[in-house]
MILUMKOL-38408 format. One record per residue: residue number from 0; chain; x, y, z of N, C-alpha, C in turn. Coordinates in steps of 0.05 Angstrom, whole numbers, plus 5000, padded with zeros to 4 digits. Layout:
BEGIN
+-----+---+--------+---------+------+---------+----------+-------+--------+---------+------+
:   k : c : n.east : n.north : n.up : ca.east : ca.north : ca.up : c.east : c.north : c.up :
+-----+---+--------+---------+------+---------+----------+-------+--------+---------+------+
: NUM : A :      X :       Y :    Z :       X :        Y :     Z :      X :       Y :    Z :
...
+-----+---+--------+---------+------+---------+----------+-------+--------+---------+------+
This chain:
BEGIN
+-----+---+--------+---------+------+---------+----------+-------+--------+---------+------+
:   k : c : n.east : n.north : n.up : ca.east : ca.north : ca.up : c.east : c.north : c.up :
+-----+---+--------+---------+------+---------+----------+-------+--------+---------+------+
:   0 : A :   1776 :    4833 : 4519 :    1758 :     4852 :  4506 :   1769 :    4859 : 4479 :
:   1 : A :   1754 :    4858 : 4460 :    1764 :     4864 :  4436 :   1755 :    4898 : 4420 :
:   2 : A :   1762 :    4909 : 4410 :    1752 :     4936 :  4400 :   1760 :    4927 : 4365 :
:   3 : A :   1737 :    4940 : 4353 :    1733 :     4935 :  4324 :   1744 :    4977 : 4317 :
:   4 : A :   1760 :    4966 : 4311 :    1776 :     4992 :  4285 :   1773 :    4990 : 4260 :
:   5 : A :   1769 :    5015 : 4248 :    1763 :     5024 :  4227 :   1797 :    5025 : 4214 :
:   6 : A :   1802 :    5006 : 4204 :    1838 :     5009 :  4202 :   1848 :    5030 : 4180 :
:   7 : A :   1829 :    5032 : 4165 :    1833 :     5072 :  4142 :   1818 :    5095 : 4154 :
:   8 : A :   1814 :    5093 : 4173 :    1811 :     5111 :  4189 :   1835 :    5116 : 4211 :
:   9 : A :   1838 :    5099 : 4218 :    1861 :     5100 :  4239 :   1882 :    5107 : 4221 :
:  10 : A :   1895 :    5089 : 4202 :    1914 :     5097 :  4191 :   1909 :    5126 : 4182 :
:  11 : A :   1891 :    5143 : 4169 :    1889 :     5170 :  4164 :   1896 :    5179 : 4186 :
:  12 : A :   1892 :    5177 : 4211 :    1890 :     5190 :  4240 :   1920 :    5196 : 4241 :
:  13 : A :   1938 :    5168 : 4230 :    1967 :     5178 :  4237 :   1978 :    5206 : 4221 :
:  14 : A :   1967 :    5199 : 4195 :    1984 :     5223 :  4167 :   1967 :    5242 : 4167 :
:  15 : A :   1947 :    5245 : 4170 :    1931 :     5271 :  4170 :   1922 :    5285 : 4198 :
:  16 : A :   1945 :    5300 : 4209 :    1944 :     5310 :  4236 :   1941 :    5335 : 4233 :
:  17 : A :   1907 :    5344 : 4238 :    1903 :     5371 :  4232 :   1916 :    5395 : 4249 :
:  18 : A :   1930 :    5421 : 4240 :    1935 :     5434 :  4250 :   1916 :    5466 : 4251 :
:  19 : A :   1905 :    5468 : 4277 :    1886 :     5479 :  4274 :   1892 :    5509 : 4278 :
:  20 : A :   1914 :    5519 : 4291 :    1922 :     5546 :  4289 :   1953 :    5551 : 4294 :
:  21 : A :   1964 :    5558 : 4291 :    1995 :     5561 :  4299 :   1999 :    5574 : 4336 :
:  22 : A :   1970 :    5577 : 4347 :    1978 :     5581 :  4371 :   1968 :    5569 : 4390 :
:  23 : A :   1974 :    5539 : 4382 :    1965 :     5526 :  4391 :   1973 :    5519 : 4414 :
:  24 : A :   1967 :    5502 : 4440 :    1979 :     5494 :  4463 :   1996 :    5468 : 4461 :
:  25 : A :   2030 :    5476 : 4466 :    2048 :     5452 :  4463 :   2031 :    5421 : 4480 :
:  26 : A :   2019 :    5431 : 4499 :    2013 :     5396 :  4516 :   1988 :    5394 : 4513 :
:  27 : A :   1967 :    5410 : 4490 :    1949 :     5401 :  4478 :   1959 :    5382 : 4454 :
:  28 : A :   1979 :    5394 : 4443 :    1988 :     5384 :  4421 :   1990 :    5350 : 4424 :
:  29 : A :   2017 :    5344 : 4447 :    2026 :     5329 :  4463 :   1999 :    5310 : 4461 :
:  30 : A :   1972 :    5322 : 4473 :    1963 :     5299 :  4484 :   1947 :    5293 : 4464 :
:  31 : A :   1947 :    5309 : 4445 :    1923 :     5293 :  4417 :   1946 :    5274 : 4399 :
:  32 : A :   1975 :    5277 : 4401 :    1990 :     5255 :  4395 :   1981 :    5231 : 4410 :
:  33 : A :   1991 :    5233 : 4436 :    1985 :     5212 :  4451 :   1963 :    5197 : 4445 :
:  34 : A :   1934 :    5212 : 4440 :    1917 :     5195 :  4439 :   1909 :    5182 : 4422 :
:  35 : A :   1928 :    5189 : 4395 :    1938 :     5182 :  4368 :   1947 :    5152 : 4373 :
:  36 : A :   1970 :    5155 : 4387 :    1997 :     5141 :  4386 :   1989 :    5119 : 4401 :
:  37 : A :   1964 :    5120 : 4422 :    1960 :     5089 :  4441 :   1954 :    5081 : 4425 :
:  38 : A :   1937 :    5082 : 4404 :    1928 :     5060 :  4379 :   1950 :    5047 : 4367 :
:  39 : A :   1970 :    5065 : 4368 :    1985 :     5050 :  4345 :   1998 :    5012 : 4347 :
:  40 : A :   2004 :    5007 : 4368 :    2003 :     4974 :  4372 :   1978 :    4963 : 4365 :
:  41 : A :   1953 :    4973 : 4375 :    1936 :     4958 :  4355 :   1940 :    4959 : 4322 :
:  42 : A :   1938 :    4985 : 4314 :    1943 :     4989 :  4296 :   1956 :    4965 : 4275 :
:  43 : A :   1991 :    4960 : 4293 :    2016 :     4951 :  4283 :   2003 :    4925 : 4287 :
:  44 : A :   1986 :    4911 : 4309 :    1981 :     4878 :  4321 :   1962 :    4871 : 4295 :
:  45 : A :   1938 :    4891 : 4285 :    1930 :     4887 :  4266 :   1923 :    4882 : 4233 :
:  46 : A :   1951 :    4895 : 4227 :    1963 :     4897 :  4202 :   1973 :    4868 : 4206 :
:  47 : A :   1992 :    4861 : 4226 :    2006 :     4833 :  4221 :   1988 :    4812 : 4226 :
:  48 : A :   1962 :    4810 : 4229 :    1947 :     4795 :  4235 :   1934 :    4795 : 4211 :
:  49 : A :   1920 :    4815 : 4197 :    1908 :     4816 :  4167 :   1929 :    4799 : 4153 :
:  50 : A :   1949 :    4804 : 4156 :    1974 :     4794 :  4138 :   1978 :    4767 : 4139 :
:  51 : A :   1983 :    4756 : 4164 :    1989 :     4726 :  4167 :   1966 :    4711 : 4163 :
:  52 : A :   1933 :    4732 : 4164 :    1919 :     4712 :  4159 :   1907 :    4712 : 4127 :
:  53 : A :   1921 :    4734 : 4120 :    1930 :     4737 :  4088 :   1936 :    4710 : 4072 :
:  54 : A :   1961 :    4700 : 4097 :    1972 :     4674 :  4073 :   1957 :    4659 : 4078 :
:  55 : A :   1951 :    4630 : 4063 :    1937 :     4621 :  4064 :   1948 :    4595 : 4065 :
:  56 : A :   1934 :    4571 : 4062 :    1940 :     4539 :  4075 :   1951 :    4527 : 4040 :
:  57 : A :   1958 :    4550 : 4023 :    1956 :     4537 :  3998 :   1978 :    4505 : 3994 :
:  58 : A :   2001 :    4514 : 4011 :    2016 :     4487 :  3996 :   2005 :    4460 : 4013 :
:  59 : A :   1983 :    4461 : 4027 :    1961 :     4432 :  4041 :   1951 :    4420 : 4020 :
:  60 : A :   1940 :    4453 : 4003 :    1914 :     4445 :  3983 :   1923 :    4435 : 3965 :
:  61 : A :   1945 :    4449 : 3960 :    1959 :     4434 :  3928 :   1968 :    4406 : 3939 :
:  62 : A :   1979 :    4394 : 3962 :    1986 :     4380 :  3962 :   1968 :    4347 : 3963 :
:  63 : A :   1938 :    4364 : 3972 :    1919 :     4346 :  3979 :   1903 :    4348 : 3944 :
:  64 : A :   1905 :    4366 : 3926 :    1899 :     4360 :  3902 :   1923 :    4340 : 3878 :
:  65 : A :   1949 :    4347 : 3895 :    1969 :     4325 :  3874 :   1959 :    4300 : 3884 :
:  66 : A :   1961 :    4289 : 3914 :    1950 :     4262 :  3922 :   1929 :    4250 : 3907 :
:  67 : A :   1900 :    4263 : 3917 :    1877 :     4261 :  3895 :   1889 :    4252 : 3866 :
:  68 : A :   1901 :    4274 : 3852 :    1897 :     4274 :  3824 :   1913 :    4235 : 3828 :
:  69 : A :   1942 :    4230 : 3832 :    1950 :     4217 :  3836 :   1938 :    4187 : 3841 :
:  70 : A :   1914 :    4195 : 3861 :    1902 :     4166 :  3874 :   1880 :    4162 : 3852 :
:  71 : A :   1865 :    4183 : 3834 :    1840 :     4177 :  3813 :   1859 :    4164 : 3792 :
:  72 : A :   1889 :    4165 : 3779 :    1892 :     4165 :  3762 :   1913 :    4129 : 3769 :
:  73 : A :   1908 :    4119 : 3796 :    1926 :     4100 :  3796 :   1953 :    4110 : 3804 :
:  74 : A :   1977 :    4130 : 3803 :    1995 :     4131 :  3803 :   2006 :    4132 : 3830 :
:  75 : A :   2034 :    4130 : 3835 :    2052 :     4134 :  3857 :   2067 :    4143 : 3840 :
:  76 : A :   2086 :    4163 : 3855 :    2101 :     4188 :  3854 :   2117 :    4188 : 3877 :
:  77 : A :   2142 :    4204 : 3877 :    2159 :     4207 :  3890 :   2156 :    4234 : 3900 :
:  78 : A :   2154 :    4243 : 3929 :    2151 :     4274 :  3943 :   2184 :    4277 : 3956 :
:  79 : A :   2187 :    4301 : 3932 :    2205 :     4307 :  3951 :   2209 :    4337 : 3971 :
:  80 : A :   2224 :    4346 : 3985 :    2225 :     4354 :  4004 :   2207 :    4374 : 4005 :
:  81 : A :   2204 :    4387 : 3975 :    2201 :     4421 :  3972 :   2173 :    4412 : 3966 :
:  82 : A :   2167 :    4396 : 3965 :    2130 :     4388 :  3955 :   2129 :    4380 : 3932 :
:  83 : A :   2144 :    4383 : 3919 :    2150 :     4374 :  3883 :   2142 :    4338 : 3886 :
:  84 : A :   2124 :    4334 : 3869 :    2119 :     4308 :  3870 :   2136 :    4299 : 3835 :
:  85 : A :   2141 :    4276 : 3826 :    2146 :     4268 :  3807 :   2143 :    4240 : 3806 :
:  86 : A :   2153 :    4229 : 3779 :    2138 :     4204 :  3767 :   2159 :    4196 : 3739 :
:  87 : A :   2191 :    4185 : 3751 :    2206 :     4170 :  3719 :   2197 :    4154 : 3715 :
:  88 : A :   2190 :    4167 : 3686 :    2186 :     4137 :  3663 :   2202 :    4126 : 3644 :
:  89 : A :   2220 :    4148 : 3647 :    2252 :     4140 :  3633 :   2273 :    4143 : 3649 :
:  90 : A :   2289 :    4120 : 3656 :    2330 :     4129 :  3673 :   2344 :    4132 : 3640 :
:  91 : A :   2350 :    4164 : 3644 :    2368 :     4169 :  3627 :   2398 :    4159 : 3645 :
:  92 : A :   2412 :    4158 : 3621 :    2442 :     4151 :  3622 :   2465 :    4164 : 3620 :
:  93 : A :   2456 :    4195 : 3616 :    2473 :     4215 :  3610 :   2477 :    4237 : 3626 :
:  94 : A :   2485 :    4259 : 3618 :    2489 :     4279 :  3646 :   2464 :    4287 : 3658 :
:  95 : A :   2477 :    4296 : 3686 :    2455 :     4306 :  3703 :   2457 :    4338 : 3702 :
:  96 : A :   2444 :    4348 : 3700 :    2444 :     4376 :  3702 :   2452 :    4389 : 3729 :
:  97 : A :   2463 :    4419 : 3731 :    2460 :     4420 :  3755 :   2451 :    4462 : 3750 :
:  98 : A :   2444 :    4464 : 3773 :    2428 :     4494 :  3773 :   2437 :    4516 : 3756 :
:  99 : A :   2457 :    4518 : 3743 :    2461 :     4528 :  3722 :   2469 :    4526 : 3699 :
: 100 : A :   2460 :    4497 : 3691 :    2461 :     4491 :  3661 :   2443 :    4500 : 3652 :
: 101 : A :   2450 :    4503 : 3626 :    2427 :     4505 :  3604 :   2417 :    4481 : 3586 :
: 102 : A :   2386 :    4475 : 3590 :    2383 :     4443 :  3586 :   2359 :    4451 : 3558 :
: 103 : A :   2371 :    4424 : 3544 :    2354 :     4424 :  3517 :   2327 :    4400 : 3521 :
: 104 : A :   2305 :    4405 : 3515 :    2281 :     4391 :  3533 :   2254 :    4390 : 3508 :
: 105 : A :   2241 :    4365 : 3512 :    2215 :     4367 :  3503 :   2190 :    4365 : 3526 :
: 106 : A :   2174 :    4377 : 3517 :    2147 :     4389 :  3545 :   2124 :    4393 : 3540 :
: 107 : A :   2108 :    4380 : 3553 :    2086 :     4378 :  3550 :   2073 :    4394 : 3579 :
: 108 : A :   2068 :    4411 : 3581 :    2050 :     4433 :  3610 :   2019 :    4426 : 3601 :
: 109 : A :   2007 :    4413 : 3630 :    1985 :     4415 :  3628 :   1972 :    4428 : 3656 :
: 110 : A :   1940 :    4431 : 3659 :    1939 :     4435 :  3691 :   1917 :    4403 : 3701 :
: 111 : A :   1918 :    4405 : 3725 :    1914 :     4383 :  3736 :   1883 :    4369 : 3725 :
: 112 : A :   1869 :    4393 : 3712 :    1842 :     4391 :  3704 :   1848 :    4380 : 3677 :
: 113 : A :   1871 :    4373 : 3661 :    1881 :     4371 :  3639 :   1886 :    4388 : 3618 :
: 114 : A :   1871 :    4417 : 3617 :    1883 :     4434 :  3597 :   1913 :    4429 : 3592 :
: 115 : A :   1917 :    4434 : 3564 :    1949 :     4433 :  3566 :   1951 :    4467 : 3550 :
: 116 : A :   1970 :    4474 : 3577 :    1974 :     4502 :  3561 :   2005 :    4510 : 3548 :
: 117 : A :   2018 :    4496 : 3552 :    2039 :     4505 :  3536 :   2051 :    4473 : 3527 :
: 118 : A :   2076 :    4467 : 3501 :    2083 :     4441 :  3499 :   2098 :    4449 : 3475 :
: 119 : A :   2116 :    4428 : 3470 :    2137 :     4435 :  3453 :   2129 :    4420 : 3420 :
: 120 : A :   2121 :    4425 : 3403 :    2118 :     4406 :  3376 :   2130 :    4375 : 3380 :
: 121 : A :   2120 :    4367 : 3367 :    2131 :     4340 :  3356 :   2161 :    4337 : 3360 :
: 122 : A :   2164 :    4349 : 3333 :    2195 :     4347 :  3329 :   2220 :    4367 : 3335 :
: 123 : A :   2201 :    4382 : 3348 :    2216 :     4403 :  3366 :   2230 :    4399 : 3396 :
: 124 : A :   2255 :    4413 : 3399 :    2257 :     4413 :  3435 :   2268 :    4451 : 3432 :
: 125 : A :   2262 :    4454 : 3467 :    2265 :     4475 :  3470 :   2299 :    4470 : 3488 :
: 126 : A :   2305 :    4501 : 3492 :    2324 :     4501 :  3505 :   2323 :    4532 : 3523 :
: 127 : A :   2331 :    4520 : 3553 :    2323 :     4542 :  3569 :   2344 :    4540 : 3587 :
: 128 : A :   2358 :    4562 : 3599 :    2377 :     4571 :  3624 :   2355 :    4553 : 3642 :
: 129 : A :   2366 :    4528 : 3662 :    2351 :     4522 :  3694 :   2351 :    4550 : 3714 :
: 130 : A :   2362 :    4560 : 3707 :    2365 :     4588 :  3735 :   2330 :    4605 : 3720 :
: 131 : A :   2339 :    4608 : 3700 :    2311 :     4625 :  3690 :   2277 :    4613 : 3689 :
: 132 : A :   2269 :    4585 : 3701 :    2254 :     4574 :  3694 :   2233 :    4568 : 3726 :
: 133 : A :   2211 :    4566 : 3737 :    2206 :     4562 :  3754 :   2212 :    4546 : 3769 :
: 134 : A :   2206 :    4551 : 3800 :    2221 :     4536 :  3817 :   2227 :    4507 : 3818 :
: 135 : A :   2198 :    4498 : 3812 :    2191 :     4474 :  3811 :   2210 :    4460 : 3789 :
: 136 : A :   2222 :    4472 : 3764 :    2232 :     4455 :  3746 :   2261 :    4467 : 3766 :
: 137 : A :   2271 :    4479 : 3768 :    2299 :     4476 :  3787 :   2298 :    4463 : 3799 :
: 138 : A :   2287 :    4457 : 3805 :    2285 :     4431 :  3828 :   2288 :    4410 : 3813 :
: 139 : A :   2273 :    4398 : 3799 :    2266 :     4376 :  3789 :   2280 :    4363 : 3768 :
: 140 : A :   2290 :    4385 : 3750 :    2296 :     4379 :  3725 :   2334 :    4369 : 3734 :
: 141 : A :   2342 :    4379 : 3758 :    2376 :     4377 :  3764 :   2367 :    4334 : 3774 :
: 142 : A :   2345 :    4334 : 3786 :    2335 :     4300 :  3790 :   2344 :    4277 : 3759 :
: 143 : A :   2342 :    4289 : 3729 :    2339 :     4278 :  3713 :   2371 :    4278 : 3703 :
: 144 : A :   2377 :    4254 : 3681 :    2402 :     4247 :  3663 :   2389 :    4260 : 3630 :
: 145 : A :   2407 :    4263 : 3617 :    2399 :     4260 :  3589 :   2393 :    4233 : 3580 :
: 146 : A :   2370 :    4241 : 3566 :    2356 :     4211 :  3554 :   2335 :    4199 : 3567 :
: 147 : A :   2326 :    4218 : 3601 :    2305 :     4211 :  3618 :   2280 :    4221 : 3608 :
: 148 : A :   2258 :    4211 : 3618 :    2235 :     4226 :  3621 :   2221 :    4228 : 3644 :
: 149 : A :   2212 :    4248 : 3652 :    2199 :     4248 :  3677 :   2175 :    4269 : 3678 :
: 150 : A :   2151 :    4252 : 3697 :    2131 :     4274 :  3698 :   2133 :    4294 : 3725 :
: 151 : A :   2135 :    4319 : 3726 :    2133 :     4327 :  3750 :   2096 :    4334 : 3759 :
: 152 : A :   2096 :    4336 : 3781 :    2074 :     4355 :  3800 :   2079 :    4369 : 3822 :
: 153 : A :   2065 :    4395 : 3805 :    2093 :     4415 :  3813 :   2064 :    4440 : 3831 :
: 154 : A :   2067 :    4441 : 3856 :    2055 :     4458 :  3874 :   2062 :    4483 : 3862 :
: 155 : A :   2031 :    4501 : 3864 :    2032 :     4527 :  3863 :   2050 :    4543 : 3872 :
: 156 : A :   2050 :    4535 : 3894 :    2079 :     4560 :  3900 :   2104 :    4549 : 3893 :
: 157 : A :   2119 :    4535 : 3875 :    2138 :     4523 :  3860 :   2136 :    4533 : 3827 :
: 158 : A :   2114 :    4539 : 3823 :    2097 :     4549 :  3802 :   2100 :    4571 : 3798 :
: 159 : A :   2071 :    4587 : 3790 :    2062 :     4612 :  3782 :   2055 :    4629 : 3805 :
: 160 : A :   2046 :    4608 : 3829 :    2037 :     4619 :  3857 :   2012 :    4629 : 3852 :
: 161 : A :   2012 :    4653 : 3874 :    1986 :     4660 :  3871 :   1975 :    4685 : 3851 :
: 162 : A :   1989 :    4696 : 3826 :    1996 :     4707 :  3813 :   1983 :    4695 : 3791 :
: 163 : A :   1993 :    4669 : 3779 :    1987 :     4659 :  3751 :   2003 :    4674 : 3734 :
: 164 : A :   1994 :    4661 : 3707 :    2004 :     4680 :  3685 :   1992 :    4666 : 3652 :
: 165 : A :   1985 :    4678 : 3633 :    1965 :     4672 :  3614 :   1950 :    4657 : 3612 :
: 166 : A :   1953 :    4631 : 3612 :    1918 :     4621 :  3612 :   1924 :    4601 : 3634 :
: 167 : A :   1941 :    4601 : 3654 :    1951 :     4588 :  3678 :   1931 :    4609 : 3696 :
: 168 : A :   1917 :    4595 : 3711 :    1899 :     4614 :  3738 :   1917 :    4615 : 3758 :
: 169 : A :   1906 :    4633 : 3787 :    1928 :     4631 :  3809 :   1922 :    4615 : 3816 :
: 170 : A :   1955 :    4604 : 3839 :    1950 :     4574 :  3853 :   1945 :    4546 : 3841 :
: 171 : A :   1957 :    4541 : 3816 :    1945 :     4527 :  3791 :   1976 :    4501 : 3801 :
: 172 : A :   1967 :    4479 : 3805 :    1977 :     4456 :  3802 :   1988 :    4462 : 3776 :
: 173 : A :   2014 :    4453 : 3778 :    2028 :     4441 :  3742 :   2032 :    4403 : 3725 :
: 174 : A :   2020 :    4406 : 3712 :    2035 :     4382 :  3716 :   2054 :    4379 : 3688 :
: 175 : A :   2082 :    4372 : 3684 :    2095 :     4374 :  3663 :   2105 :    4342 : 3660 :
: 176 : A :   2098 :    4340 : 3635 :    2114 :     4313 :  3624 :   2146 :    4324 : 3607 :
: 177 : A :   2164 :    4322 : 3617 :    2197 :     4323 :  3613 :   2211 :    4298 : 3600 :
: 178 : A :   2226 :    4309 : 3568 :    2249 :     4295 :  3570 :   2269 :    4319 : 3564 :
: 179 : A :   2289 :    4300 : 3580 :    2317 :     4314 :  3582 :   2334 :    4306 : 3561 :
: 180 : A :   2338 :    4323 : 3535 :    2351 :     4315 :  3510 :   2383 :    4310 : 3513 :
: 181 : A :   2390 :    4343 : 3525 :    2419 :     4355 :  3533 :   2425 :    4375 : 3545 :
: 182 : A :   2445 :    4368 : 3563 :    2454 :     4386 :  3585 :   2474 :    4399 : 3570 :
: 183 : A :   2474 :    4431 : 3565 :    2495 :     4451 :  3566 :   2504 :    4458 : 3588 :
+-----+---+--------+---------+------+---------+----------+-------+--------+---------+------+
């Protein structure tokens, strides 16, 4: 049998416990808790149920949109553990980075639809702490040598998640074309 609750209602039921006179009866009191308090496992069964069914199937979708993008465009890619897909087009020959270097890089960010929203000039590279940078490039970027290039495809939750951030939407596939100039 199932019962449909009003769950801001219930929850008010807990914090707003009217007190109706100061002479009042202690096992009246008692029993308008009580009849408070049997709810509360539903209550508690229902919150974690809103919640789990909160999260959602996202790293399937992203994963079934890298394949796609992958199979329209001809490519194979390498998946590794964390869902990070990638694609060397250059074996660098030089150092490998590891999770807390600071690596000097040229970049091209696009999303899977091709906007490109962020990218480094021509004759520019940037340089960024690996600890400070999304998950997906910690991951990925310690994979490369100096002198490599590599494309990653990089799942939302490796990403921006379900959050985003300026002209990136939530849950937004990445895809970054990487070269690794130099490892500090």
């Amino acid at each position: 049998m199932f019962y449909f609750v009003n769950l801001t209602d219930l929850y008010k039921s807990f914090v707003e416990v009217p007190i109706r006179n100061s002479t009042i009866n202690i096992s009246l009191q008692a029993k308008f808790y009580y009849q408070k308090m049997k709810y509360l496992p539903l209550f508690v069964a229902s919150i974690m149920l809103f919640s789990c069914s909160a999260k959602s199937n996202q790293p399937e979708i992203d994963d079934q949109l890298i394949k796609n993008y992958l199979e329209s465009k001809q490519l194979t890619a390498t998946k590794d553990a964390s869902g990070l897909y990638y694609i060397t087009t250059a074996v660098g020959t030089g150092a490998a980075p590891t999770a807390t270097s600071t690596v000097e890089i040229k970049y091209k960010g696009s999303l899977i639809n091709g906007t490109v929203f962020d990218q480094t000039a021509t004759d520019k590279t940037a340089t960024f702490a690996l600890s400070d940078l999304i998950k997906g490039w910690q991951i990925g970027i310690p994979l490369m040598k100096v002198g490599g290039k590599v494309t990653f495809y990089i799942p939302s939750g490796l990403g921006y998640g379900s959050s985003g951030i300026g002209s990136i939407p939530p849950n937004s596939v990445l895809i970054f074309d990487i070269e690794l100039i130099r490892v500090k």
